[in-house]
C-alpha positions in Angstrom: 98.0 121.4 112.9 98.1 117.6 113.9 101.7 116.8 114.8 102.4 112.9 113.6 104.5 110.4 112.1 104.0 108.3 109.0 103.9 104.9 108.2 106.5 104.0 105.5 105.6 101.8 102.7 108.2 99.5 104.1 106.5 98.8 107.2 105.0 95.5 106.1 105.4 92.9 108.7 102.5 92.1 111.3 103.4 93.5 114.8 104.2 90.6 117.2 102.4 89.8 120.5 105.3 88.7 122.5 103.6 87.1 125.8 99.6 87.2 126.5 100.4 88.8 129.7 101.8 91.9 129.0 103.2 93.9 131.9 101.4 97.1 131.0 98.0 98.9 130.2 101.0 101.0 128.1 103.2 98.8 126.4 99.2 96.5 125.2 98.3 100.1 123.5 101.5 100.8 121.8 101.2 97.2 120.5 97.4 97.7 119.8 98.4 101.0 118.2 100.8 98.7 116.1 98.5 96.1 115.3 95.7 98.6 113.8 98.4 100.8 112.1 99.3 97.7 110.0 95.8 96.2 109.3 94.8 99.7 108.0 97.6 100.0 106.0 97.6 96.4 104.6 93.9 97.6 103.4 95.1 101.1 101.1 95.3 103.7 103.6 97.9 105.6 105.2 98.7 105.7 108.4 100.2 108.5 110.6 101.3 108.4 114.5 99.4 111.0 116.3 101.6 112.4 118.8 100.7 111.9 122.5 98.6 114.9 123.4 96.9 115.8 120.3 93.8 114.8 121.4 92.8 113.4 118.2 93.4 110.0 118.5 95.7 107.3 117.9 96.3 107.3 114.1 95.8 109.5 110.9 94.3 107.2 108.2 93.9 108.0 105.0 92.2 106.6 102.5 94.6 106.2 99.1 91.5 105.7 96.8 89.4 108.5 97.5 91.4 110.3 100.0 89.4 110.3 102.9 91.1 111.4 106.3 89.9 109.5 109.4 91.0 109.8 113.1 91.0 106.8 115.3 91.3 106.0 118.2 92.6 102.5 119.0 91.6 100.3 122.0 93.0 97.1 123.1 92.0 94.8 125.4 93.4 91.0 126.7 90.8 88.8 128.6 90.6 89.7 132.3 91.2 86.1 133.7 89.2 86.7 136.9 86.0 88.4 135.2 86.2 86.9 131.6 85.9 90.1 130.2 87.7 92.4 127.6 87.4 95.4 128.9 88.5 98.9 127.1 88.5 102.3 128.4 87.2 104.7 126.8 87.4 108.1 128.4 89.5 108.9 131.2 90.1 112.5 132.4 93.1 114.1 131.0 94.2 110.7 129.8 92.0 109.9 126.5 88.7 110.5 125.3 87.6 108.7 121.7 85.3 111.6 121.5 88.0 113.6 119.8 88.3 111.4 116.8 85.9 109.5 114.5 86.0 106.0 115.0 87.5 103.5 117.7 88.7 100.4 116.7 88.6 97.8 119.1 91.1 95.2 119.7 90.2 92.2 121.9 92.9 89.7 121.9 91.6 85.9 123.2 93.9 83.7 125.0 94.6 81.5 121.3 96.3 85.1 120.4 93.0 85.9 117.8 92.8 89.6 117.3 88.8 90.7 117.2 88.5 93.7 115.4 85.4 96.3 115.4 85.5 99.7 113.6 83.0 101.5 115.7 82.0 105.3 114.6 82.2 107.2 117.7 78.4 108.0 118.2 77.5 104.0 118.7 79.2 104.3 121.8 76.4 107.2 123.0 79.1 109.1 125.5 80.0 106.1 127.3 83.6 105.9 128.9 83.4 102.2 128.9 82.8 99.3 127.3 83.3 95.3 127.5 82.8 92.0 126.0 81.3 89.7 128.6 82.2 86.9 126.6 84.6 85.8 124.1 84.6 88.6 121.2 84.0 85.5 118.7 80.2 84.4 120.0 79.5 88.5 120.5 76.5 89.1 119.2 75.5 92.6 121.1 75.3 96.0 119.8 78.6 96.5 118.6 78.7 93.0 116.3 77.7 94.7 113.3 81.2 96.9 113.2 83.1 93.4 113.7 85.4 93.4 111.1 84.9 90.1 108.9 88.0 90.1 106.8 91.4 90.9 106.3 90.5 94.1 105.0 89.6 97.0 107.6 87.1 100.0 106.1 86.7 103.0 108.2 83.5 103.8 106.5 
């Protein structure tokens, strides 16, 4: 059993991004975790918490058309302002491992506050425990650019 917490129906306000230098690689994925829970649910699914330790991601989304259960695992990065780079971890030893869950979504936020979103199924990444964006996620044009989400509305499939 996958302990978690649901998304309401009220929850419809878009999480806010307080300063672009946030004090913590924790406090960036709560908000990331945020940011992703409302995109996907602004799009028809629903969206549970996973609890820390599960080891099956982030968030429970379900799809409320055809009811389609997807974990993800959510990833956010600010630009690194000495490389350029977002950067996103992807496995870490008894920390997180996207592995366990079915897609990643990326989060790359630019300095202009521009959230980049890619849904990425978990075998693109080939075992990999890290990836980056040398460049802004908006002239991206590598592997990954064809799970760059294009809209407003986020599909897991």
């Amino acid at each position: 059993m996958i302990a978690s917490n649901s998304l309401h129906s009220n929850y419809v306000e878009q999480p806010r991004l307080v300063s672009n230098t946030i004090q913590s690689h924790t406090s960036l994925g709560f908000y990331g975790e945020h940011y992703a829970a409302w995109r996907l649910f602004k799009s028809g699914y629903k969206v549970d918490f996973l609890f820390a330790g599960t080891k099956s991601g982030d968030l429970l989304a379900t799809d409320l058309t055809t009811g389609e259960i997807t974990k993800v695992e959510v990833k956010t990065s600010l630009r690194n302002e000495a490389t350029g780079r977002f950067s996103f971890c992807l496995r870490k030893l008894n920390k997180t491992n996207y592995q366990h869950s079915d897609a990643v979504m990326l989060v790359a936020i630019d300095n202009l506050r521009f959230h980049h979103v890619f849904v990425v199924p978990v075998d693109a990444f080939n075992g990999v425990s890290y990836f980056a964006f040398r460049t802004n996620p908006i002239v991206y044009a590598g592997k990954l650019d064809e799970y760059r989400v294009r809209s407003s509305h986020v599909r897991l499939n």
